[in-house]
C-alpha positions as CSV (number, residue, x, y, z in Angstrom):
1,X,202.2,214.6,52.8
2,X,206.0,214.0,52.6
3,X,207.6,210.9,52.2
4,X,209.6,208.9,55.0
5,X,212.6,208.9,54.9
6,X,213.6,207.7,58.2
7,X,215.1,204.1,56.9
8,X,217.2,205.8,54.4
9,X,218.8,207.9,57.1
10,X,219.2,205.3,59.2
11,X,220.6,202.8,56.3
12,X,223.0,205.5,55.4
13,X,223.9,206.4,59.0
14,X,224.8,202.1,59.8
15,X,226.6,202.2,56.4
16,X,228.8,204.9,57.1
17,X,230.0,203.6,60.6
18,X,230.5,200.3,58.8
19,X,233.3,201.9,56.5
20,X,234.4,204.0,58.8
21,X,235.1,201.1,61.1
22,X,236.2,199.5,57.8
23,X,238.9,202.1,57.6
24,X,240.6,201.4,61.0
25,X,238.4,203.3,63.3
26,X,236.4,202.1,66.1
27,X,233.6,204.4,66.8
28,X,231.8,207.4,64.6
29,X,230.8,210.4,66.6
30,X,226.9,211.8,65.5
31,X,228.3,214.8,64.7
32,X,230.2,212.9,61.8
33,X,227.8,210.5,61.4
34,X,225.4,213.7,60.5
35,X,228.1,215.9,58.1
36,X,228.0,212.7,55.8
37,X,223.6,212.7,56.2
38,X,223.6,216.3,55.6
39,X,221.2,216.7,59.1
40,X,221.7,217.6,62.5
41,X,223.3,215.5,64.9
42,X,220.1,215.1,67.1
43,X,218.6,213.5,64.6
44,X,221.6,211.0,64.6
45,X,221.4,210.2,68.0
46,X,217.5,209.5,68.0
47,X,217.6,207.0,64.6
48,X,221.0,205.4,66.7
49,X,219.3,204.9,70.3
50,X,216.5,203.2,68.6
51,X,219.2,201.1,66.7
52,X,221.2,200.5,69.4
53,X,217.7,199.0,71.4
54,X,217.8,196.7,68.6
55,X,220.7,195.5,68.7
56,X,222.1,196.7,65.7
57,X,224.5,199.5,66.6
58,X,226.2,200.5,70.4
59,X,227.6,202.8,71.9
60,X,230.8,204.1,74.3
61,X,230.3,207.1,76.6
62,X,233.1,209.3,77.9
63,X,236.4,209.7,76.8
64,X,236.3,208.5,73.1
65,X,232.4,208.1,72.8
66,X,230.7,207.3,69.8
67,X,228.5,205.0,68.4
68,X,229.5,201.3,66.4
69,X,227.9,198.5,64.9
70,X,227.0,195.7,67.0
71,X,226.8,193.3,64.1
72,X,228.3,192.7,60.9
73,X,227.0,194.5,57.8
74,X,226.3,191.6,55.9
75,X,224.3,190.3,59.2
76,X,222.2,193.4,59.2
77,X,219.2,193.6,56.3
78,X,216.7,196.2,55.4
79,X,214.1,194.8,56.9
80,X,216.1,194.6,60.3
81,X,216.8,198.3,60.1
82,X,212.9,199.4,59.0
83,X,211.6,197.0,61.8
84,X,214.2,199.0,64.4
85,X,212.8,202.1,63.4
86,X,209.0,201.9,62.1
87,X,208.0,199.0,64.3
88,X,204.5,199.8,63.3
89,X,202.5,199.0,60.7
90,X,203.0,200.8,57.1
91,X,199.9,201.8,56.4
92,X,196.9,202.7,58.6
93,X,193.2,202.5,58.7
94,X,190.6,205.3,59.9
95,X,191.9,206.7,63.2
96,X,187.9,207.4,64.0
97,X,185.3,205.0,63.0
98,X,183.8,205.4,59.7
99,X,180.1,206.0,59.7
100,X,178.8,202.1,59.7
101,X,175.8,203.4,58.0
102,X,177.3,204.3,54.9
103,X,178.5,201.5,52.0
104,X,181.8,202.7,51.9
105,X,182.0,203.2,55.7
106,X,181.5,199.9,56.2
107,X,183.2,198.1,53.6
108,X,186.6,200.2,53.4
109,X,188.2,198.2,56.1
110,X,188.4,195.2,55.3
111,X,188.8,196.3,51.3
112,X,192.5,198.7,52.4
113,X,193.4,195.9,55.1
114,X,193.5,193.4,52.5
115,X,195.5,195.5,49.9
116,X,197.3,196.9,52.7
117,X,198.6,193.2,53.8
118,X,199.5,192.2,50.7
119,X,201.6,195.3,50.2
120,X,203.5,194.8,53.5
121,X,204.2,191.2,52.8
122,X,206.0,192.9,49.7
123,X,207.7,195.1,51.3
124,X,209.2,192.9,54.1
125,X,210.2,190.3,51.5
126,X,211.9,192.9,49.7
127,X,213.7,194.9,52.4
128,X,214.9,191.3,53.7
129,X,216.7,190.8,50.6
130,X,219.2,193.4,51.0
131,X,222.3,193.8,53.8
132,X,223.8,196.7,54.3
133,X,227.0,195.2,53.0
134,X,225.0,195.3,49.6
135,X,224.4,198.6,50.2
136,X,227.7,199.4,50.5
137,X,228.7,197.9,47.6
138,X,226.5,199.9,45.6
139,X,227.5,202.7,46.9
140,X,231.2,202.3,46.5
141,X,230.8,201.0,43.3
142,X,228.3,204.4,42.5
143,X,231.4,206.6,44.0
């Protein structure tokens, strides 16, 4: 298994628009959104359209399209971005039903869901501690 690493493409994506808007312009095109990710535009315009149903980025179609934040860095957290993007869960359970027979069949439910909440709780706290304006200070300050 490979690591997700759909909320650091998305992070980086909002954070680039956000300086680029920074610098005078008003929208980022995917295709320069995705030079600066390193993938292909496609990709781009998937992460944004789930953003943008969010309510964390927009868009502008036809002459001088491209995509924009629709709220301030500093308004937008972690959390906000990995809740636009993996709406689900973390972590999942059996996707057939273990054999009810068996100790561990039965008990390993409740056992992971516990851990499992616990680690989500976590997670959310910690993701909701950081804006993307922090993000791009540490990346400027990085540069």
């Amino acid at each position: 298994m490979s690591a997700n690493s759909r909320l650091t493409i998305a992070a980086h994506a909002l954070t680039w628009i956000g300086l680029y808007q920074r610098r005078g312009h008003e929208v980022a095109t995917s295709e320069q959104i995705a030079t600066s990710v390193n993938t292909n535009p496609v990709v781009i315009r998937r992460l944004l359209a789930k953003l943008g149903k969010a309510g964390l980025a927009g868009s502008r179609r036809g002459a001088g399209a491209g995509w924009m934040l629709a709220r301030d860095l500093a308004a937008i957290t972690l959390l906000d971005v990995h809740q636009a993007i993996e709406p689900g869960p973390v972590f999942a359970l059996h996707r057939a039903t273990p054999n009810p027979e068996c100790v561990v069949g039965h008990g390993i439910g409740p056992a992971m869901t516990a851990v499992y909440d616990g680690v989500e709780a976590a997670l959310r706290r910690e993701l909701a501690k950081t804006t993307l304006e922090d993000v791009l200070r540490d990346v400027l300050q990085a540069a």
